[in-house]
N, C-alpha and C positions, 0 to 999 in steps of 0.2 A: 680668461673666458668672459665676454660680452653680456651684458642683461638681455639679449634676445637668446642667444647659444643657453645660457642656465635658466628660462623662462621652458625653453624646451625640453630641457631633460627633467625640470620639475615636473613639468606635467604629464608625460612618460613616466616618471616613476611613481605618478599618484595615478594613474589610469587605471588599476586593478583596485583603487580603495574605496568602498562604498561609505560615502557622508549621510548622518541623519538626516531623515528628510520630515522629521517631524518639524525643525525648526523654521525653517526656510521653504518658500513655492522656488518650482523648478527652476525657474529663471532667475529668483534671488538668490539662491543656492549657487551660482554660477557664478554670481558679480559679486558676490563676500569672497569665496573663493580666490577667483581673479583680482580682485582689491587685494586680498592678502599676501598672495603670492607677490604680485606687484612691489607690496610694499617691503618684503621681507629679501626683495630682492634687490632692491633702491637703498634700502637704507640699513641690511646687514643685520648686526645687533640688536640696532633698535627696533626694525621691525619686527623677529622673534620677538623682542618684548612683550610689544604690544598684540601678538598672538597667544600668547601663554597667557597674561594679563587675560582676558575675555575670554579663551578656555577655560582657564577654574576661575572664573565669574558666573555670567551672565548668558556663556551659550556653552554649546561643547563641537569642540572637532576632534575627534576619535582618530589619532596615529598623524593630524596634520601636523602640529608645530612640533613629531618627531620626523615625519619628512621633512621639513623646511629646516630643520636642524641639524640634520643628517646631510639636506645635500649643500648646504653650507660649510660646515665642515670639510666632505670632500673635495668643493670647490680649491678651501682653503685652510689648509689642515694646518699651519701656523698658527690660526687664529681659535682655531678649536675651545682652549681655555675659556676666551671672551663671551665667545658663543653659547656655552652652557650656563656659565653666568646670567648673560641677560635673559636666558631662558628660565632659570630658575629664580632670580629676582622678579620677571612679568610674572610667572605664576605665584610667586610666593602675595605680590601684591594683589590677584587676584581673587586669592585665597582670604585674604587680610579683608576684602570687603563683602564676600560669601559671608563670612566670621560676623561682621557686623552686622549683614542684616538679618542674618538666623537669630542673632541674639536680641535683636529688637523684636523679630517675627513672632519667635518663642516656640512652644511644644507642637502647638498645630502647624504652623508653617512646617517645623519637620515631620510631623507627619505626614502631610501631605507631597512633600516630595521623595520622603525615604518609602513611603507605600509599606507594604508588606516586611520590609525587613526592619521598621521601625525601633521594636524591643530589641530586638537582637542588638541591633547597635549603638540603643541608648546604652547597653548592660555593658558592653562592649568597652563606650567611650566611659562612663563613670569608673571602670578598675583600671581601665589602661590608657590613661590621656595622651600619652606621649605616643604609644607605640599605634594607637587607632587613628593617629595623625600621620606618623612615619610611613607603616607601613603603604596603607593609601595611594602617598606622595610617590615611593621609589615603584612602586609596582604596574608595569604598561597597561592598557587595554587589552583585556575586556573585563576586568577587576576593578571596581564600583572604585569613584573617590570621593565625587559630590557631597553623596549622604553622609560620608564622614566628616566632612570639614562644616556640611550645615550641626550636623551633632555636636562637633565640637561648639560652636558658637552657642547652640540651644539651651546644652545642660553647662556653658562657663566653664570649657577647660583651661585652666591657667593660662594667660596671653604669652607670657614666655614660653611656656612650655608648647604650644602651638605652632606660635613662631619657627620655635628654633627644630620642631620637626619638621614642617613643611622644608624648610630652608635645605635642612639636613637630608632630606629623601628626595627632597626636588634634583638637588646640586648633585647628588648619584646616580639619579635615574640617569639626566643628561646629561653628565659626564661619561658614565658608561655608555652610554649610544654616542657621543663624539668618538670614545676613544675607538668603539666598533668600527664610525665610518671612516675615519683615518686610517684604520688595517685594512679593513675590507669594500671599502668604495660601497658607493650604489648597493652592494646585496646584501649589505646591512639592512636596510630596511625592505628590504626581501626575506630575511630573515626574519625580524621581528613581526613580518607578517603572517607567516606562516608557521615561524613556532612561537608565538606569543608567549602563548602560556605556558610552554615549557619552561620560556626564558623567567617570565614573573617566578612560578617557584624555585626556577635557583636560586635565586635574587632571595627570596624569601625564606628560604635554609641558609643560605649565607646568611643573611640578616639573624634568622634565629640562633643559629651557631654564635658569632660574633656577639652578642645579646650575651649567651649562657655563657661565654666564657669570661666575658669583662663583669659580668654578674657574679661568678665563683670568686673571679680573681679580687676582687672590692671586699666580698664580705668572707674572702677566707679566715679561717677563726686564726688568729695570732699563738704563737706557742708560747705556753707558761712556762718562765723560767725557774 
């Protein structure tokens, strides 16, 4: 398939998705777009990268880099693996520099972007550093990430332990949408449009399930001989 033939079914299959328009005027909103499709289509990998990169940074595109992810994949379902990868490595890096500047910004800067849910997810991120990372990271849209990853940075959740969650819930999220688009083409991300949030909380009982039972299984008490 030709970079004009997958430029067109890209944009077919995002025509139903509505982008913030808080970020962008209407016309700029159009040439980001267009640059990023462009580029995710020129250069594969690397361009996903660089989309995921400045989605958990510095702007947000809400289900883009799981379309461009999705119809990459079913372009080229071989490559599937590579692609989730540099998807979850961009985001993990752009997470990596969210992290740093909350921690330089400190308690007001999150304030002022977590707004109203601020407490909640300070309490949140001080008892559960790892799983107010994880979770976040594996869970689609329309379930909050930002506020978590500036929290972590704010209140200094361990750098490893941050890391290695993001890393960890990145590389499932888009792994499990690679593996979707390779079975199911294109209505993959027909799907996750339309049942978002069902999808998130399976995702999210799996994960809890999975959790309790490697939790039982670590601290089962030892029998005394």
């Amino acid at each position: 398939m030709n970079f004009s033939l997958k430029r067109a079914a890209v944009q077919t299959l995002l025509q139903s998705f509505d982008f913030p328009g808080e970020l962008f005027a209407p016309v700029d909103r159009k040439k980001i777009f267009a640059w990023l499709q462009g580029l995710v289509l020129a250069f594969g990998g690397g361009g996903l990268f660089v989309v995921t990169f400045f989605d958990s940074s510095v702007l947000s595109f809400p289900f883009f880099p799981d379309a461009m992810l999705i119809q990459l994949c079913v372009a080229n379902p071989a490559r599937m693996p590579y692609y989730a990868t540099m998807a979850a490595l961009g985001s993990l890096c752009g997470c990596v520099v969210l992290y740093g500047l909350a921690k330089k910004g400190g308690e007001a800067f999150f304030h002022k972007h977590a707004r109203g849910k601020a407490e909640k997810i300070k309490e949140w991120v001080e008892k559960n550093a790892f799983l107010s990372a994880f979770l976040p990271a594996v869970l689609p849209p329309p379930i909050p990430f930002k506020p978590f990853v500036l929290a972590e940075g704010v209140f200094q959740a361990p750098w490893r332990t941050f890391v290695v969650a993001i890393l960890l819930g990145r590389g499932l999220r888009y792994g499990a949408e690679g593996v979707l688009a390779v079975r199911y083409g294109d209505s993959a991300l027909v799907f996750l449009k339309a049942h978002g949030v069902a999808f998130a909380l399976g995702v999210l009982v799996a994960v809890v399930v999975l959790y309790a039972v490697t939790h039982f299984t670590m601290h089962k008490p030892t029998a005394k001989s």
